[in-house]
C-alpha positions as CSV (number, residue, x, y, z in Angstrom):
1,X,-13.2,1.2,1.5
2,X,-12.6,3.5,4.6
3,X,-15.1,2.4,6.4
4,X,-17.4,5.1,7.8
5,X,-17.8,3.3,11.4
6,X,-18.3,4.5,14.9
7,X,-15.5,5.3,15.7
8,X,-14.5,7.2,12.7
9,X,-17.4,9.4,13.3
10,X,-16.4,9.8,16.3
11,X,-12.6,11.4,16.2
12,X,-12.4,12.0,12.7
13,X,-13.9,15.9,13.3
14,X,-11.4,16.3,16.0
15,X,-8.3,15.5,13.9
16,X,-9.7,17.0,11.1
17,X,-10.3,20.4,12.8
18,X,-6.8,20.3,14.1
19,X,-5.5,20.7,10.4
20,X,-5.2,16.4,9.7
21,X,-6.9,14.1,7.5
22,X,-7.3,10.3,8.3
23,X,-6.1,8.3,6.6
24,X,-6.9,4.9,8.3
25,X,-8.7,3.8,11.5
26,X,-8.0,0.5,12.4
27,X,-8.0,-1.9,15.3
28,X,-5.2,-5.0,14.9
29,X,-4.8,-7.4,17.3
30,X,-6.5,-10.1,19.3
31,X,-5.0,-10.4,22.7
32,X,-4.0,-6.9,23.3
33,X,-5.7,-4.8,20.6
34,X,-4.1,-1.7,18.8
35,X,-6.2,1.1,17.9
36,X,-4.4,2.6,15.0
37,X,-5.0,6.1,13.7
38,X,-2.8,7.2,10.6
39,X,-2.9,10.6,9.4
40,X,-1.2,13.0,7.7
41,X,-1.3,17.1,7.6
42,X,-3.7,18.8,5.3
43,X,-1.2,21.0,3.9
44,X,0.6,18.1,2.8
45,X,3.7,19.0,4.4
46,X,5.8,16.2,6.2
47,X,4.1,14.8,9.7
48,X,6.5,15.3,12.9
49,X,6.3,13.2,16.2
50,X,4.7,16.8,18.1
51,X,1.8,16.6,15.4
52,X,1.0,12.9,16.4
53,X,1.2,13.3,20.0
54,X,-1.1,16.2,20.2
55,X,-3.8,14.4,17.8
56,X,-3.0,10.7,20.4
57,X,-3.9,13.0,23.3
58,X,-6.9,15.1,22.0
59,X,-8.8,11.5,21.2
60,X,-7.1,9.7,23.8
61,X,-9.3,12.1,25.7
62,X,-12.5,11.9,23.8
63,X,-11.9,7.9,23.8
64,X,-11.4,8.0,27.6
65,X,-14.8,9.8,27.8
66,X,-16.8,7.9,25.4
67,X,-15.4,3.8,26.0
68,X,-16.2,3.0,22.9
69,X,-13.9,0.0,23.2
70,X,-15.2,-2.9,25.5
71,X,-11.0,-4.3,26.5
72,X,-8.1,-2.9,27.0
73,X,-6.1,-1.6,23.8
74,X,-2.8,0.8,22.9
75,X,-3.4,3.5,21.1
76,X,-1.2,4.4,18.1
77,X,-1.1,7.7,16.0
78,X,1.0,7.4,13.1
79,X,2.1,8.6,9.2
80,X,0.7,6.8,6.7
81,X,4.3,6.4,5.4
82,X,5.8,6.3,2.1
83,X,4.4,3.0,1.1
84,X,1.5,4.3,2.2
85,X,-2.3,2.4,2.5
86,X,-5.0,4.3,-0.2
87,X,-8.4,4.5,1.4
88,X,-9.9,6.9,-0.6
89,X,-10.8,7.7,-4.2
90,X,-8.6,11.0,-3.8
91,X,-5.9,9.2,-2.9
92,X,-5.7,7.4,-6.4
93,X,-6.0,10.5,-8.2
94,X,-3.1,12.4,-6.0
95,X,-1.0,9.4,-6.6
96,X,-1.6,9.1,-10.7
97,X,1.5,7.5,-12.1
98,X,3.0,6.0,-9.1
99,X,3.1,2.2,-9.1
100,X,0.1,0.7,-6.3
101,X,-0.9,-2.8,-5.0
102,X,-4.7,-3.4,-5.1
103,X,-6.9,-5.9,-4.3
104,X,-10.4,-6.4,-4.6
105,X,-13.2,-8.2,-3.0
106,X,-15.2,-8.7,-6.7
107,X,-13.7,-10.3,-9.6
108,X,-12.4,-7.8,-12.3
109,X,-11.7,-9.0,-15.6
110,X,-11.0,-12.4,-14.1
111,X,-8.8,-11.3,-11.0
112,X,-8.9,-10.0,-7.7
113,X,-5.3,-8.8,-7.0
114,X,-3.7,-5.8,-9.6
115,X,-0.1,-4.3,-9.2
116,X,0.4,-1.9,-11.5
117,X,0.5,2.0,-12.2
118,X,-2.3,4.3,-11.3
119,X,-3.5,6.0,-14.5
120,X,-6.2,7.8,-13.1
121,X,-9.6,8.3,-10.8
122,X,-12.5,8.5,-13.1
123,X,-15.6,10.6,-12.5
124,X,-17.5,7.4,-11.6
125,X,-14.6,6.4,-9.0
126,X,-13.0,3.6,-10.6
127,X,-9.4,3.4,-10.7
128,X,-7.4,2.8,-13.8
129,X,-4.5,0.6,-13.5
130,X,-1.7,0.0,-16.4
131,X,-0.7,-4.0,-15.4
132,X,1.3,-5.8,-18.4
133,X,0.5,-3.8,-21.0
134,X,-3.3,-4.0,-20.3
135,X,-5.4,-1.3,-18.7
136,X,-8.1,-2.0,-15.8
137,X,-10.9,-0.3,-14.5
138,X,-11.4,-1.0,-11.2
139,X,-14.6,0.4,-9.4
140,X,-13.0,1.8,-5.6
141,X,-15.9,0.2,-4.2
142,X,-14.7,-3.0,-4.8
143,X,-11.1,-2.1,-3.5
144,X,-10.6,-4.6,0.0
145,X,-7.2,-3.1,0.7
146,X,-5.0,-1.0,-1.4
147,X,-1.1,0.6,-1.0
148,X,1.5,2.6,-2.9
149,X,4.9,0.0,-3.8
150,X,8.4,1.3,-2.7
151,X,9.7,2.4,-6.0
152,X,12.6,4.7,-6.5
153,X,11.0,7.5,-8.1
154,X,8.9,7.4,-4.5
155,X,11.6,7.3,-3.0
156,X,13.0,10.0,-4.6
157,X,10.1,12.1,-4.1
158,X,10.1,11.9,-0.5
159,X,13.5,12.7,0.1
160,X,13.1,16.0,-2.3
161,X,9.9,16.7,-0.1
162,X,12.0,16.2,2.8
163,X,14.6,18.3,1.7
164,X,12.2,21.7,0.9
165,X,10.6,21.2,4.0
166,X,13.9,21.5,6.4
């Protein structure tokens, strides 16, 4: 699901190195294009504006030397939020028991589209999902786009994370 493209290869050891992990590297937009980078600290704690200006100017300068964008574009370094996308199989298993959108570009038992709780990762990578009563194995390969839902226990959870890190 996260794509392992050009330009990921490009600025993800950079951000990585300065104590981030990406999250999601994407480019939105047709007339004037938005190259958007969300990340979030690898010790987990809370992202603040300082940490995403300093990771928007240490690419903005590798960008700037390599072009790898034909047109013009804005560059945009955020946090992946509380609602936040899932791109990768860790992801699923660091948010067990939280409720998540999924969808899915093959057909699993009859349906592309699953909003549910996350069980689980499995060791082979698919996601199990509690929908309706009924539990679904999803393989993450065949995850399109995926997300954590608003809920109030995620709420919650942030604002007690907040909280411990003031």
């Amino acid at each position: 699901m996260q794509e392992k493209h050009a330009l990921y290869d490009m600025l993800a050891p950079t951000i990585e190195a300065m104590g981030f992990e990406v999250v999601r590297i994407l480019m939105t937009g047709a007339q004037r294009p938005t190259l958007q980078i969300m990340i979030e600290r690898q010790d987990r704690k809370n992202l603040v504006v300082d940490d995403c200006a300093a990771v928007s100017r240490a690419i903005s300068a590798i960008l700037d030397e390599k072009d790898p964008i034909d047109s013009e574009y804005s560059l945009e370094v955020s946090s992946p939020g509380i609602d936040r996308p899932l791109t990768k199989p860790e992801h699923f298993s660091r948010f067990a028991g939280y409720e998540a959108k999924v969808e899915t570009s093959d057909t699993v038992d009859g349906r592309k589209r699953f909003k549910g709780k996350i069980i689980s990762l499995e060791p082979n990578n698919n996601i199990k999902i509690m929908m309706d009563d009924k539990e679904y194995s999803i393989p993450f390969e065949s995850v399109s786009k995926a997300k954590l839902v608003l809920t109030d226990e995620l709420w919650n959870e942030y604002v007690a994370n907040a909280q411990e890190s003031e």
